[in-house]
Residue frames as qw, qx, qy, qz and C-alpha x, y, z in Angstrom:
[[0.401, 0.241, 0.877, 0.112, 21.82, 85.49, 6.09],
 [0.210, 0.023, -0.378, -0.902, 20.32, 86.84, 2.74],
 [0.675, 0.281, 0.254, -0.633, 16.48, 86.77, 2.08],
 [0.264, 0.064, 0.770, 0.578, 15.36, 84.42, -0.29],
 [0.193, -0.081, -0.514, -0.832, 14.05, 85.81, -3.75],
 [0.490, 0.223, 0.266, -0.800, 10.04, 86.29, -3.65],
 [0.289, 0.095, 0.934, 0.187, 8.26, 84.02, -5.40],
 [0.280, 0.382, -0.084, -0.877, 6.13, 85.54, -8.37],
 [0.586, 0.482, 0.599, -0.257, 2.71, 84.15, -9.88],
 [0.093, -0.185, 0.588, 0.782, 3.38, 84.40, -13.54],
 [0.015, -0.395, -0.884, -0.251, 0.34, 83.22, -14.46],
 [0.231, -0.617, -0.580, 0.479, -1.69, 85.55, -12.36],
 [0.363, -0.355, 0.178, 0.843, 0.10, 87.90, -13.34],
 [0.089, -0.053, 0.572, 0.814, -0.84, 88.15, -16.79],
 [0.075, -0.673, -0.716, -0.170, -4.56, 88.22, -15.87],
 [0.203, -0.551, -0.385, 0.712, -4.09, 91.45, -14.29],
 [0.457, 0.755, 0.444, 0.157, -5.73, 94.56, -16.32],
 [0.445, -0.417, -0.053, 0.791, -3.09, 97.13, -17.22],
 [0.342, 0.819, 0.424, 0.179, -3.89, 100.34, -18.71],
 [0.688, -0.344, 0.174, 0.615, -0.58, 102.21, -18.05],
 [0.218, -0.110, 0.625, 0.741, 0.13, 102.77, -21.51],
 [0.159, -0.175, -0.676, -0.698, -3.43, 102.45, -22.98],
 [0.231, 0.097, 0.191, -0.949, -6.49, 104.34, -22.33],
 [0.634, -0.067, -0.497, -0.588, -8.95, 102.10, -23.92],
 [0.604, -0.312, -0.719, 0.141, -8.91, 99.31, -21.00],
 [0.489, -0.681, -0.257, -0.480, -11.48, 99.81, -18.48],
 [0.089, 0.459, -0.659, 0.589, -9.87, 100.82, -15.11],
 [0.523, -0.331, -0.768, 0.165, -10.73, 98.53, -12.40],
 [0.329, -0.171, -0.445, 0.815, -10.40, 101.35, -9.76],
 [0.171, 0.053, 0.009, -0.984, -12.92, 103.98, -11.19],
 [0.523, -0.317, -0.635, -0.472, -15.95, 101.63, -10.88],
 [0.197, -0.366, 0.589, -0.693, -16.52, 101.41, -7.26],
 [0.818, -0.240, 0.122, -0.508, -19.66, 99.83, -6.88],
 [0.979, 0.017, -0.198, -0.049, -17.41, 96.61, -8.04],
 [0.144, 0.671, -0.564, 0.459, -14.82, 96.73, -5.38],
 [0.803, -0.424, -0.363, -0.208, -14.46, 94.35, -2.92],
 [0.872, -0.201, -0.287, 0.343, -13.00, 93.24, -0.03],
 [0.085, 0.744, -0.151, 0.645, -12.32, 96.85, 1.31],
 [0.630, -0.078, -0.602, 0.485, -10.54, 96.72, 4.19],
 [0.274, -0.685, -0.502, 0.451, -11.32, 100.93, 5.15],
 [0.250, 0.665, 0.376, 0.595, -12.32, 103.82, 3.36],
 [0.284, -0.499, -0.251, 0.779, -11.56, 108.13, 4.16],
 [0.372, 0.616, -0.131, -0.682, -14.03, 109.74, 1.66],
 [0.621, 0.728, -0.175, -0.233, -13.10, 109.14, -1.30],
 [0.139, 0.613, -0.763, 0.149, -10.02, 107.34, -0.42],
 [0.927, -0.072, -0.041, -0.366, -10.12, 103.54, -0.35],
 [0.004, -0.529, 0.848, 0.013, -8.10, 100.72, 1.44],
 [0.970, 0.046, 0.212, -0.106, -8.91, 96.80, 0.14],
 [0.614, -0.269, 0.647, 0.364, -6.80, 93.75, -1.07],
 [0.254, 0.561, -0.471, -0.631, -5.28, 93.41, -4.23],
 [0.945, 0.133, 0.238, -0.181, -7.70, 90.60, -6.24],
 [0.960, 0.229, -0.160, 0.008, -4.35, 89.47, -7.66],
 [0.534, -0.683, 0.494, 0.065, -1.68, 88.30, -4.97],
 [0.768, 0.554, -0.305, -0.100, 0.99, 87.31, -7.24],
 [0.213, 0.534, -0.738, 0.354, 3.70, 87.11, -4.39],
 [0.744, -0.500, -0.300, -0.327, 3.42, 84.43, -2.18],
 [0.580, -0.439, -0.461, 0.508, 3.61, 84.32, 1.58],
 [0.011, -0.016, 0.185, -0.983, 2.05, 88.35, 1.52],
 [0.207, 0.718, 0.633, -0.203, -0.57, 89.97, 2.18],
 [0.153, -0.080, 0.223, 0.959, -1.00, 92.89, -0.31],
 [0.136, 0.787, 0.412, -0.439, -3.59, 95.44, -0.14],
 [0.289, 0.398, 0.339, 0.802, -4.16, 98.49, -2.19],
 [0.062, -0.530, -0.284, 0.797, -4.72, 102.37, -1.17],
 [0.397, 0.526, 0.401, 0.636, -6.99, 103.56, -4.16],
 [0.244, -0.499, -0.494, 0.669, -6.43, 107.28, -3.48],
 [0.099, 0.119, -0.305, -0.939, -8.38, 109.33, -6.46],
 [0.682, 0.320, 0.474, -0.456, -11.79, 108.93, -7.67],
 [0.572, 0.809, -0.054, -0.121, -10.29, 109.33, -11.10],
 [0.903, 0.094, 0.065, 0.414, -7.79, 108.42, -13.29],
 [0.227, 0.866, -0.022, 0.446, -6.78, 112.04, -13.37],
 [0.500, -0.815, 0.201, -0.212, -4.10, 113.72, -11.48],
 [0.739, 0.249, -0.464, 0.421, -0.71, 112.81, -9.91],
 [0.600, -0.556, -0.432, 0.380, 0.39, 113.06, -6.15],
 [0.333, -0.218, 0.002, 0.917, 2.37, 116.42, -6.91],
 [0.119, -0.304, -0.571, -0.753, -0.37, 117.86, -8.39],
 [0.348, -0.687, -0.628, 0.110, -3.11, 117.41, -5.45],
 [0.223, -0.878, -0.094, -0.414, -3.84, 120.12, -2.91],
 [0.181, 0.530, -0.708, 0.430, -1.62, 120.36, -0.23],
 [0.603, -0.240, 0.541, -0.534, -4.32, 119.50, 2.61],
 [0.932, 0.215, -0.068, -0.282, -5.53, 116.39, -0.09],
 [0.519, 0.493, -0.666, 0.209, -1.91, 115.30, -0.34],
 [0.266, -0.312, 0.650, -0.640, -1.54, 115.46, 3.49],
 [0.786, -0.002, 0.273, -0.555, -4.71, 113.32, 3.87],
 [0.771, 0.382, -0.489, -0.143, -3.47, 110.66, 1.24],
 [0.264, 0.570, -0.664, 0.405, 0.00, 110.53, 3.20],
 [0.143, -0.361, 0.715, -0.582, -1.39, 110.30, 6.37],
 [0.894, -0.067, 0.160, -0.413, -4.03, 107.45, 5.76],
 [0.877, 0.327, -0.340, 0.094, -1.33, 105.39, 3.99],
 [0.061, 0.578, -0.472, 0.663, 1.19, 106.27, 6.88],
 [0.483, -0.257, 0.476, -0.688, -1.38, 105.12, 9.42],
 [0.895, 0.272, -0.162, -0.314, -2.49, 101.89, 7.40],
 [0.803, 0.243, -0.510, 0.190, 1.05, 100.77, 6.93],
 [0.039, 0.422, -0.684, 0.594, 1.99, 101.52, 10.64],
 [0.860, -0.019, 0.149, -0.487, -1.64, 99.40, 11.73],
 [0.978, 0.116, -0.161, 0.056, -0.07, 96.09, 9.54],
 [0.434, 0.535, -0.595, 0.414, 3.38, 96.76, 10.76],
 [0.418, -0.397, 0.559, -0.596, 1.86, 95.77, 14.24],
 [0.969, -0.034, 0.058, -0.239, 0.51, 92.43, 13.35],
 [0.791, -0.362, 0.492, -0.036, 2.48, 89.59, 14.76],
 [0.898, 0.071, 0.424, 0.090, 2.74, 87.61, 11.41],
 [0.588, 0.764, 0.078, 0.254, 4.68, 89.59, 9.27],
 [0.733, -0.321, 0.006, 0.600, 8.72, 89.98, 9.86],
 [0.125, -0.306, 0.163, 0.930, 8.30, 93.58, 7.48],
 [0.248, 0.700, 0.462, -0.484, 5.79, 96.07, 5.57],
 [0.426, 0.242, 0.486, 0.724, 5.90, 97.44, 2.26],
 [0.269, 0.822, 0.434, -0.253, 4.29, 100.72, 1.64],
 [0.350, -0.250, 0.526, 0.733, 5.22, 102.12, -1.83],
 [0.501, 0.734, 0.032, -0.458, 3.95, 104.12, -5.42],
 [0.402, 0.014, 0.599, 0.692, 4.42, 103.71, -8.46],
 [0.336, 0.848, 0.053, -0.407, 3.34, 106.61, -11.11],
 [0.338, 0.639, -0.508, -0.468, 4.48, 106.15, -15.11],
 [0.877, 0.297, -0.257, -0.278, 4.85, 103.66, -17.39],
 [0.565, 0.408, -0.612, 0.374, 8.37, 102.82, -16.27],
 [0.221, -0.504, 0.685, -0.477, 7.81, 102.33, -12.57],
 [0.115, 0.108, -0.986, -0.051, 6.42, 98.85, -12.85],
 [0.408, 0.348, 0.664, -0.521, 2.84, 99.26, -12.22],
 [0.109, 0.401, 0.848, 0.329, -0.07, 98.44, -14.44],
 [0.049, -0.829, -0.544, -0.124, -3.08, 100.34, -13.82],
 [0.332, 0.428, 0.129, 0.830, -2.64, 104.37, -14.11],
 [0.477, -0.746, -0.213, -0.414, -5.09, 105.44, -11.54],
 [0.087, 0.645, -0.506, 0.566, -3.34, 107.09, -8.98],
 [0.770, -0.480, 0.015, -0.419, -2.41, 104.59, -5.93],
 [0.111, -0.615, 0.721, -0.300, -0.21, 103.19, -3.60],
 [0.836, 0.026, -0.521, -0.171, 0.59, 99.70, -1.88],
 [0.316, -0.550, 0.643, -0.430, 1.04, 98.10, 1.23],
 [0.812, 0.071, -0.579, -0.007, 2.17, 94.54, 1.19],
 [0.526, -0.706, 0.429, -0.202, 2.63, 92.64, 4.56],
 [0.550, 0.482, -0.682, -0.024, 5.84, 90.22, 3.74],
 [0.910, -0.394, -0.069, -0.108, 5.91, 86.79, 6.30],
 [0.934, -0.060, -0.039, 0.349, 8.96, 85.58, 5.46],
 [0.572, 0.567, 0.048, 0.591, 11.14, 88.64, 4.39],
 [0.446, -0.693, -0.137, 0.550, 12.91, 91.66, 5.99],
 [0.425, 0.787, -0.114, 0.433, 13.89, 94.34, 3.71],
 [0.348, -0.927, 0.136, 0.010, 15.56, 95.39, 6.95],
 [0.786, -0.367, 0.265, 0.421, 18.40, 93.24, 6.42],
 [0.637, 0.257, 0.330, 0.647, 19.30, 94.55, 3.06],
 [0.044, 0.774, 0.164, 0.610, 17.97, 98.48, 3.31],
 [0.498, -0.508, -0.394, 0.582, 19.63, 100.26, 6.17],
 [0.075, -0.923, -0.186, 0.329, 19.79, 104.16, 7.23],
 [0.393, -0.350, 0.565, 0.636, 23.29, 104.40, 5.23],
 [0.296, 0.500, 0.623, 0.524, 21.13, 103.90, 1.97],
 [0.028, -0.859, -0.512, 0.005, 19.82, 107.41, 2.95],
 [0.681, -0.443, 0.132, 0.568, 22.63, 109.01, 3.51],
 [0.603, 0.376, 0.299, 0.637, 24.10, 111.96, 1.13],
 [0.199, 0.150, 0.039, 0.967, 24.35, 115.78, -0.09],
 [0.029, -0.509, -0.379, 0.772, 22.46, 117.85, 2.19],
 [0.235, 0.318, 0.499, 0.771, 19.42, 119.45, -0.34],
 [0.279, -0.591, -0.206, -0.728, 17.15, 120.87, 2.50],
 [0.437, -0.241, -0.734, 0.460, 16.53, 120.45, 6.16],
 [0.391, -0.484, -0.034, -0.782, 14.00, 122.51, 8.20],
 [0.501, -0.308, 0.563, -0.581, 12.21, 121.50, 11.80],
 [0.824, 0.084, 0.161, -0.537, 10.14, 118.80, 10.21],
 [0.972, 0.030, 0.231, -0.016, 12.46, 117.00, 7.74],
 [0.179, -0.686, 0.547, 0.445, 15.76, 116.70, 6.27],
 [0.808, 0.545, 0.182, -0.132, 16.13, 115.88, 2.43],
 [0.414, -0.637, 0.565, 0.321, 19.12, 113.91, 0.70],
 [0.729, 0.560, -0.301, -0.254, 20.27, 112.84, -2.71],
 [0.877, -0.375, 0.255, 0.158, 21.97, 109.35, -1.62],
 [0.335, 0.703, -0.615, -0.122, 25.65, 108.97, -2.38],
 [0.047, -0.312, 0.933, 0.173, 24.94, 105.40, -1.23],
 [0.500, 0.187, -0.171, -0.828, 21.94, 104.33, -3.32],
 [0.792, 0.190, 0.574, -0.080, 19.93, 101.09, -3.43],
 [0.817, 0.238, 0.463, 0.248, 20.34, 100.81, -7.04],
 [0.357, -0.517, 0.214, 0.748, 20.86, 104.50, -8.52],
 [0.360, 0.428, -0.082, 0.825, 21.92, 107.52, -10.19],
 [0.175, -0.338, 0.077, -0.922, 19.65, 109.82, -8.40],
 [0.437, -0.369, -0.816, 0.083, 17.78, 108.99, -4.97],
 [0.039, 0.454, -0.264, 0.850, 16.33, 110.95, -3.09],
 [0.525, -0.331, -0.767, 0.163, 15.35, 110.36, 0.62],
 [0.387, -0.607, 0.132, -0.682, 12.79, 112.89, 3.69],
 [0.271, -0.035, -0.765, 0.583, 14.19, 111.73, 6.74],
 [0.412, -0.486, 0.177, -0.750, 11.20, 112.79, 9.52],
 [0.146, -0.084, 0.797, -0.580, 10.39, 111.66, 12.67],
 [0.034, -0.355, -0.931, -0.075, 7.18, 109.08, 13.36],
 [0.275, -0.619, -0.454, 0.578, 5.54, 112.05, 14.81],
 [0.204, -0.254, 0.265, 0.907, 6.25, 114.77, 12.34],
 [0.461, 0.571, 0.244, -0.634, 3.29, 116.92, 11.06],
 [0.668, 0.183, 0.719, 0.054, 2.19, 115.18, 7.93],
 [0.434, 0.866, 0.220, -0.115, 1.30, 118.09, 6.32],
 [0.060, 0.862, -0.370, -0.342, 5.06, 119.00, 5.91],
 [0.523, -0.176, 0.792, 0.261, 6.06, 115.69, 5.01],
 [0.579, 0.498, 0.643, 0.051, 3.69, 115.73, 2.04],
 [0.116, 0.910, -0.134, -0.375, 4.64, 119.37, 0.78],
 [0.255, -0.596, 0.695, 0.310, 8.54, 118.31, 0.72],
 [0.557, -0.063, 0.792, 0.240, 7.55, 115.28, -0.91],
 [0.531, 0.779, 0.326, -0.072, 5.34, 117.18, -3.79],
 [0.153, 0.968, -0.156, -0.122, 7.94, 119.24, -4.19],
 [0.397, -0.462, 0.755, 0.244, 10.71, 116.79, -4.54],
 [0.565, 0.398, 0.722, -0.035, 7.89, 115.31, -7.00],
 [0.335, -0.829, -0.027, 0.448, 7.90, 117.69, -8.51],
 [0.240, -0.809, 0.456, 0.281, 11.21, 118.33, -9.09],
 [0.548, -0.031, 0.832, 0.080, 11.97, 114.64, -10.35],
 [0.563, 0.645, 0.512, -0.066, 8.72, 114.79, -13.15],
 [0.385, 0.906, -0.008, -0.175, 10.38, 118.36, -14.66],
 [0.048, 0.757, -0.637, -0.138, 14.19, 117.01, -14.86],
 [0.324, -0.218, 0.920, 0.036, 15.55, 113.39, -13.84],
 [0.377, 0.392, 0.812, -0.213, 11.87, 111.99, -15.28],
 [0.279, 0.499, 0.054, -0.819, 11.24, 114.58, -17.63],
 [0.283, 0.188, -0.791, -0.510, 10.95, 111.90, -20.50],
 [0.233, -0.098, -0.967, 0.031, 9.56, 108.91, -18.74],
 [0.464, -0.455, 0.199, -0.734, 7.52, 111.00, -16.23],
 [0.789, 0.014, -0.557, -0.259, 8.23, 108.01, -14.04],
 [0.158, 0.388, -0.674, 0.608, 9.06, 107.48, -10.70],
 [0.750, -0.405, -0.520, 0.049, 8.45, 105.25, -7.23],
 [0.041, 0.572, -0.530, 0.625, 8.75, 106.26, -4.13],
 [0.658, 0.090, -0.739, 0.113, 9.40, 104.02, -1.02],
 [0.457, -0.772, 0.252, -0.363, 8.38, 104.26, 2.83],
 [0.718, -0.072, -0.690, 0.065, 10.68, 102.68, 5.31],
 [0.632, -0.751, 0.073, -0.179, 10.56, 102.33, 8.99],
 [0.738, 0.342, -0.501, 0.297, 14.71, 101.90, 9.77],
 [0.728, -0.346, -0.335, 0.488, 17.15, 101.63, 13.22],
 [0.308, 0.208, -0.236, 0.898, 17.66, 105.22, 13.70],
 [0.018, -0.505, -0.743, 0.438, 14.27, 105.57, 14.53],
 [0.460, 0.393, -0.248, -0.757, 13.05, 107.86, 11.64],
 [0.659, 0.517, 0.540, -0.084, 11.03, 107.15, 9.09],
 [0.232, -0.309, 0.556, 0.736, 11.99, 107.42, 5.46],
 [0.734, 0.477, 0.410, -0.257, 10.58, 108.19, 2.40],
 [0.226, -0.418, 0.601, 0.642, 13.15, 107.76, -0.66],
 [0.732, 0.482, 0.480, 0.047, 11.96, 108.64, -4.58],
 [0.512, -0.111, 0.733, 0.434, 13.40, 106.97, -7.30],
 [0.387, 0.584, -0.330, -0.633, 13.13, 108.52, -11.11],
 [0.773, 0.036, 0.631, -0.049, 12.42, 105.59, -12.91],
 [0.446, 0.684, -0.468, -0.336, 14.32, 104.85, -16.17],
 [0.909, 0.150, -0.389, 0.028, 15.89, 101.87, -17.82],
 [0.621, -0.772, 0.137, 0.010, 17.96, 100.31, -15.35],
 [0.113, -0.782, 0.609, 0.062, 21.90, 100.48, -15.00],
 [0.784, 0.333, -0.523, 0.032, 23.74, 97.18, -16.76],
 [0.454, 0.278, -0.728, 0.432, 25.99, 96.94, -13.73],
 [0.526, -0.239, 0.503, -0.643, 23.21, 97.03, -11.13],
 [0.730, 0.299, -0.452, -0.416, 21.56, 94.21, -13.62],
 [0.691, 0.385, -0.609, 0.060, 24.14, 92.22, -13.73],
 [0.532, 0.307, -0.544, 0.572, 26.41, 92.92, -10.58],
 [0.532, -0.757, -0.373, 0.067, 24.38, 94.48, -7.99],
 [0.514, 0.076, -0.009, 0.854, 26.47, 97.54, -8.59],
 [0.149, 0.932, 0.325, 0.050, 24.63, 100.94, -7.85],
 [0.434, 0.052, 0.068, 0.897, 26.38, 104.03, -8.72],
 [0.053, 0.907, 0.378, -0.176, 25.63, 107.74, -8.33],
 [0.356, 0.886, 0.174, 0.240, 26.59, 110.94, -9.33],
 [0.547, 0.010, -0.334, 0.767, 29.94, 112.67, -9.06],
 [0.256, -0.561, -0.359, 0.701, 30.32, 115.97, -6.85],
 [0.006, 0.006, -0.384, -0.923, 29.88, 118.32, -9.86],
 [0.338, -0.340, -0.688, -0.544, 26.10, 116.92, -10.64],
 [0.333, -0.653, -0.679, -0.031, 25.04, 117.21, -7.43],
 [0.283, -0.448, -0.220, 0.819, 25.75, 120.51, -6.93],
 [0.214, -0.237, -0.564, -0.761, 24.02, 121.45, -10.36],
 [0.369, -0.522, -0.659, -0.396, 21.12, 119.61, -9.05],
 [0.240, -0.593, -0.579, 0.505, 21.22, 121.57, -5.08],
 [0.021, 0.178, -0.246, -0.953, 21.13, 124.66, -7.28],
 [0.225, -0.266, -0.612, -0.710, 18.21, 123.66, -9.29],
 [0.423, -0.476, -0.751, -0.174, 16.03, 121.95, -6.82],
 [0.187, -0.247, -0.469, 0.827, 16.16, 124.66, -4.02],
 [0.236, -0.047, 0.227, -0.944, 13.50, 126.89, -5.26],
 [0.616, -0.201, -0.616, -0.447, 11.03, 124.09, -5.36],
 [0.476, -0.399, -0.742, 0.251, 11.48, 124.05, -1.41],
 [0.033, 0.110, 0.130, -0.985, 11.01, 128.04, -1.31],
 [0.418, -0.422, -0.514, -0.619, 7.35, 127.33, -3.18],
 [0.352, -0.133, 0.553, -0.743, 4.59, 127.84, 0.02],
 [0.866, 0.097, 0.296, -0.391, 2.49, 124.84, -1.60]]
């Protein structure tokens, strides 16, 4: 049985402040004193709701995790990354235990093109009532050429992609030291920002929790999207040539020690 489609607040919507693109509107995120409804806070690192639930039947929250609009997740310290990772990690594994919600979102967005609004670095966790991503995202979407693998995590460019060209997905256990998860994932960041993204500098990346018992974290360069995904719910990926170009390139970005 498919999901049905989310229902989206248009209206709402368009009250929301975006500064993406433009530097003159006043970030909501870098005032603090006018924050509300904070849910729990690590330093400098703040979880509350998002004042404009556009989807209904969620809850959706926000992880602001800078003080500043400066900065970008590949860009932090390693130990500051690590800390991000592993409050937002521990947040969305806290709402994935409440009763009323049938699945969890926890998810970035960074650039004009990845569908967010506000530019200050930060993440989301949305609890969904009615929905299941599980039915439609399975461990198969993770699946592909082999671009690293070490004790902690194993890293794959999908050859069967939610929507496509270029996915990449860090397989690790629930359990796996955070700090390496967050390295791999800078460094897969990274990777992404100086090539696939190098225009847009755009890109989302996705946690899920799936039936093999791993965790996942899969990001997604973010460009216009594919006509035949559009249309057809076609994704497509690269042939065997390109992704051997790209285990060539992206290998000494898992040799870096930060």
């Amino acid at each position: 049985m498919m999901n049905k489609p989310l229902r989206f607040n248009i209206a709402l919507g368009r009250t929301k402040p975006v500064n993406i693109r433009n530097e003159e509107v006043r970030c909501p995120f870098c005032d603090r004193s006018k924050l509300t409804d904070i849910l729990d806070t690590s330093g400098h690192i703040i979880w509350l709701m998002n004042k404009y639930p556009v989807l209904d039947k969620t809850w959706p929250t926000v992880i602001i995790e800078t003080e500043t609009d400066e900065g970008e997740f590949s860009t932090l310290p390693a130990d500051e990354a690590a800390r991000i990772l592993q409050f937002g990690l521990d947040k969305w594994r806290e709402t994935r235990e409440r009763k009323e919600f049938k699945s969890v979102l926890f998810f970035k967005n960074h650039g004009y093109m990845s569908g967010g609004s506000i530019r200050h670095p930060h993440s989301q966790i949305i609890g969904l009532e009615d929905y299941d991503y599980h039915e439609d995202i399975t461990a198969q979407n993770m699946e592909g050429w082999l671009l690293h693998e070490d004790q902690d995590v194993r890293i794959t460019l999908s050859t069967q992609p939610i929507i496509g060209f270029f996915e990449y997905n860090i397989r690790f256990k629930p359990d796996a030291p955070v700090r390496s998860v967050a390295l791999r994932l800078q460094q897969v960041l990274r990777y992404v920002l100086r090539s696939i993204a190098n225009y847009s500098q755009s890109y989302n990346y996705f946690v899920y929790n799936l039936e093999d018992g791993y965790d996942y974290i899969k990001v997604v360069a973010r460009y216009v999207t594919t006509p035949l995904y559009v249309g057809y719910k076609i994704p497509q990926t690269c042939d065997e040539e390109r992704a051997a170009k790209i285990i060539q390139d992206i290998a000494p970005y898992f040799h870096a020690s930060k």
